[in-house]
ROVO-870921 format. One line per field, with one value per residue: residue number from 1; x, y, z of N, C-alpha, C, O, CB in turn. Coordinates in steps of 0.001 Angstrom, whole numbers. Glycine has a CB too. Layout:
// residues N
nr = NUM ...
n.px = X ...
n.py = Y ...
n.pz = Z ...
ca.px = X ...
ca.py = Y ...
ca.pz = Z ...
c.px = X ...
c.py = Y ...
c.pz = Z ...
o.px = X ...
o.py = Y ...
o.pz = Z ...
cb.px = X ...
cb.py = Y ...
cb.pz = Z ...
This chain:
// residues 78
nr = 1 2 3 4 5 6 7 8 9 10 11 12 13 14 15 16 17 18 19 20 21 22 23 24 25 26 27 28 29 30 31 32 33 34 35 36 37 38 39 40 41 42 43 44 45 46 47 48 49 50 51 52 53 54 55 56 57 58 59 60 61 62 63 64 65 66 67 68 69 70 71 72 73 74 75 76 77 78
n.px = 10779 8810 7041 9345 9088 6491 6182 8479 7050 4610 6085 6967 4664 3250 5259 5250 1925 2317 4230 3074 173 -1524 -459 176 -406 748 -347 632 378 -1600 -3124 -5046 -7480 -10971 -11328 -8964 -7227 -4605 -1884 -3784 -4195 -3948 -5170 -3675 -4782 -2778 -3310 -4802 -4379 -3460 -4820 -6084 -6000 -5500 -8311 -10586 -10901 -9814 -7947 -3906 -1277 2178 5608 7856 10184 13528 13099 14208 12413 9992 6643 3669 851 -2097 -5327 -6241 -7129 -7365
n.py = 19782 20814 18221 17163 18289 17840 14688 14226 16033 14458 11900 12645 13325 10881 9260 10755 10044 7228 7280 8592 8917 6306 2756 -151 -3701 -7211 -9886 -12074 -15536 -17327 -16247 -14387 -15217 -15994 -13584 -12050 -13385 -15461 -14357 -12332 -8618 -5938 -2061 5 2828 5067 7649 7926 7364 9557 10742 9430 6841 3038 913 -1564 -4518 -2909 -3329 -3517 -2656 -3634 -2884 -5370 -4991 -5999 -7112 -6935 -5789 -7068 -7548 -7177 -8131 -7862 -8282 -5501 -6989 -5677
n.pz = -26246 -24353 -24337 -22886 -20567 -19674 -19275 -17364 -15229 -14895 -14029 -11457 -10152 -10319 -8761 -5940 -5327 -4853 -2539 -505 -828 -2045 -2220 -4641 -3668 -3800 -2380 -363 531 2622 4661 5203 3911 4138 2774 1492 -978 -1736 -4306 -4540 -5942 -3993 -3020 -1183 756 1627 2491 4375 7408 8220 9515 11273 13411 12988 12604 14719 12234 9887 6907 7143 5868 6593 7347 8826 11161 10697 8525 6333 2623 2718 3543 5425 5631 6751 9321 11153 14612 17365
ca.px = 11122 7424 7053 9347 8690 5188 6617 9041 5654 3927 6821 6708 3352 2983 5999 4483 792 2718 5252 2117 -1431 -1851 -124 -224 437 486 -837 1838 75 -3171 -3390 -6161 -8843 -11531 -11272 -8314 -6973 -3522 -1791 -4382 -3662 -4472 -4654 -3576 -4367 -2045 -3173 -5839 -3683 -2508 -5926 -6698 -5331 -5773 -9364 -10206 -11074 -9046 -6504 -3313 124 3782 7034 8385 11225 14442 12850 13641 11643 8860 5415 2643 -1023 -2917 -6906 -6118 -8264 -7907
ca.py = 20210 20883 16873 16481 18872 17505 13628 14449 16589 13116 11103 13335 13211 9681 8845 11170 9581 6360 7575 8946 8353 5373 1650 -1840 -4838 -8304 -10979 -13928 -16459 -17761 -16157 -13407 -16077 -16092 -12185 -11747 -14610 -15387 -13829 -11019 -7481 -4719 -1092 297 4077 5832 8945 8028 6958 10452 11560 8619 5478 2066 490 -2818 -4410 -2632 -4338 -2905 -3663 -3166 -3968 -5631 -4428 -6967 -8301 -5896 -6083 -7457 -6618 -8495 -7876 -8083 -7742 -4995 -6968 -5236
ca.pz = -24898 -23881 -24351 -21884 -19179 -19411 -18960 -15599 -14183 -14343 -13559 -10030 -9490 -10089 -7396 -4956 -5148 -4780 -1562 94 -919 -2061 -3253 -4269 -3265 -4328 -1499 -605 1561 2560 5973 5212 2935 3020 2113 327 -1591 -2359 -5622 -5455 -5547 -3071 -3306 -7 786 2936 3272 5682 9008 8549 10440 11948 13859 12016 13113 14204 11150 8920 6522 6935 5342 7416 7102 9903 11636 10791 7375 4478 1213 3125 3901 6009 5268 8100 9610 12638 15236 18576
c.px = 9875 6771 7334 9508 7303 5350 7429 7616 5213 4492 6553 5639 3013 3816 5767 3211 1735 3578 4216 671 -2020 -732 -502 531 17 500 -331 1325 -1347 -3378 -4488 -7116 -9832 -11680 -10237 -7482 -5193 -3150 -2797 -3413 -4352 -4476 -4883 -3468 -3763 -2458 -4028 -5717 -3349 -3748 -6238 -6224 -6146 -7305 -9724 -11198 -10911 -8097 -5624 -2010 1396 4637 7136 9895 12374 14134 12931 13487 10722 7943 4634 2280 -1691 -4305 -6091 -7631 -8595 -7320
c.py = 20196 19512 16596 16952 17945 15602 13504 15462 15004 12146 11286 13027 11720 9280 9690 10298 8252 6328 7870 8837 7107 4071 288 -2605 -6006 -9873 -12349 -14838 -16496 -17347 -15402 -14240 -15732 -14480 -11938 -12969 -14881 -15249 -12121 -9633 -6593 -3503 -219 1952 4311 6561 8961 7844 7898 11547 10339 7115 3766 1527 -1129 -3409 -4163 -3288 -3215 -3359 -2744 -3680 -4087 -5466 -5910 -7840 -6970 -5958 -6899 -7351 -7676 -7746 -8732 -7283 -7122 -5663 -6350 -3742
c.pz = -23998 -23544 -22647 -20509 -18800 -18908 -17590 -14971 -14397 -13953 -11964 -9536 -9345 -8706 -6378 -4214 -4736 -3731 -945 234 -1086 -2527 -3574 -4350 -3529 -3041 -1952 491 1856 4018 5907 4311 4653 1827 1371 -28 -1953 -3565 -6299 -5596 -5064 -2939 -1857 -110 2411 3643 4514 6913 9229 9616 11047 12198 12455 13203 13156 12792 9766 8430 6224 6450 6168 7242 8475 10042 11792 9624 6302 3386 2015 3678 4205 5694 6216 8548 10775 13790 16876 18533
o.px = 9925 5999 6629 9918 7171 4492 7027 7470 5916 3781 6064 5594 2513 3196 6344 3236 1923 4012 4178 86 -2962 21 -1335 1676 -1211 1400 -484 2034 -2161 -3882 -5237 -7799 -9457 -11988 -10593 -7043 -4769 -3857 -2781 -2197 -5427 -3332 -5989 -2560 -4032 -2356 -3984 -6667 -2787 -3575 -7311 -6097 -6952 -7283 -9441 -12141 -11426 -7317 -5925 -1696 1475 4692 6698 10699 12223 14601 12068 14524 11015 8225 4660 2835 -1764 -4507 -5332 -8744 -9663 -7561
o.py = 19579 19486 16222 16308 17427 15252 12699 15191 14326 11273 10396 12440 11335 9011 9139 9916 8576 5178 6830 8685 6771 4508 -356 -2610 -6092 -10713 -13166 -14827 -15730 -18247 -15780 -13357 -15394 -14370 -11482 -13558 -13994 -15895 -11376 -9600 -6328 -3318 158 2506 4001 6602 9777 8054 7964 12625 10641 6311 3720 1766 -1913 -2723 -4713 -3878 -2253 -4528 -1521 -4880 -3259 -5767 -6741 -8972 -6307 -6239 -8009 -6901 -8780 -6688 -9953 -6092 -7853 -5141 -6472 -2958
o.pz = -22933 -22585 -21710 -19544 -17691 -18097 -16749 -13779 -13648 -13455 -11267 -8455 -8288 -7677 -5440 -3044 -3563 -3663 -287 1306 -368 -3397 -2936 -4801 -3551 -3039 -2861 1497 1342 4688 6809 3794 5776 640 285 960 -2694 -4338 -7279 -5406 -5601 -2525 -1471 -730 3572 4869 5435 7668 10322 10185 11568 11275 11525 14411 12250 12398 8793 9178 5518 6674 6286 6974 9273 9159 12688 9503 5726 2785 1569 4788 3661 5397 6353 8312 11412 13851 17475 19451
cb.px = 11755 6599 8248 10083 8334 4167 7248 11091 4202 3228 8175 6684 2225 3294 7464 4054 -389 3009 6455 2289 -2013 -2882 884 -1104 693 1632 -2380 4112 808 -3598 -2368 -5767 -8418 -12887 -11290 -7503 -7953 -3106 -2296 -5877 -3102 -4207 -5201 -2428 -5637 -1166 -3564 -6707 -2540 -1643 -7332 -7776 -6073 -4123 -10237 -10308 -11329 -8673 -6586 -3453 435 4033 8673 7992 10734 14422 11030 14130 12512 8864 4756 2269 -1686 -1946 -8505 -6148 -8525 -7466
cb.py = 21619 21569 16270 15747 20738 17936 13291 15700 18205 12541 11308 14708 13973 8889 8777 12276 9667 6093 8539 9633 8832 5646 1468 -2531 -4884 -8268 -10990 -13792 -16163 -19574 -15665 -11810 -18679 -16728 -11149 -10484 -14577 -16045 -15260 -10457 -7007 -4723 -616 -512 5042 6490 10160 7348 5997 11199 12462 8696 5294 748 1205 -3821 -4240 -1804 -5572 -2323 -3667 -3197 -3365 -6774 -3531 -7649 -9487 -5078 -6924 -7882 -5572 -9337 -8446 -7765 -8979 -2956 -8256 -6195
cb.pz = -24927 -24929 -25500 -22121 -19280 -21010 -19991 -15453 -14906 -15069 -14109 -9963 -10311 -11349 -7479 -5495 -6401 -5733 -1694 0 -1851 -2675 -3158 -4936 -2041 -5572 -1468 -141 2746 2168 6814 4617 2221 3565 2975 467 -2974 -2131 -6406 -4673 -6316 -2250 -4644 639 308 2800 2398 5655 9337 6906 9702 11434 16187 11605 12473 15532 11318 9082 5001 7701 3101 8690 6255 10161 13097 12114 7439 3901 -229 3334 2758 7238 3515 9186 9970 12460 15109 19910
C-alpha cells in the first residue's frame, strides 16, 4: 500500500512539473539552424513568463491558434 501511495505522489508531481514548470519538445523543421537543429530536443521552462514577458532573443514555443497538436519554436525578435 505504502508502494503505492509513494508511486501516485510522483505520478502528481511529475504531471505538475510538466503542466507548469518545465517541458520538452522535439524540433520539426529547419527554421531555427544554425542554433537548434532539426530532430533535436528542447527543454522549455515555463515557469519563468510567469514573472516576466518573453525577451527578444528568447526561444519560445506556442501553439497557434487553429492548428491543434502543434507547436512552433521560435527566436522572439522584437
Amino acid at each position: 500500500m505504502e508502494l503505492l501511495q509513494v508511486f501516485v505522489l510522483t505520478l502528481l508531481v511529475l504531471l505538475a512539473a510538466r503542466t507548469f514548470v518545465a517541458e520538452s519538445f522535439v524540433v520539426r523543421g529547419h527554421s531555427m539552424e544554425p542554433t537548434v537543429h532539426h530532430g533535436e530536443r528542447v527543454l522549455v521552462v515555463k515557469v519563468i513568463y510567469r514573472w516576466r514577458p518573453p525577451r527578444p532573443g528568447d526561444i519560445v514555443v506556442f501553439r497557434p491558434p487553429g492548428r491543434p497538436g502543434s507547436e512552433y519554436i521560435k527566436r522572439v525578435v522584437a
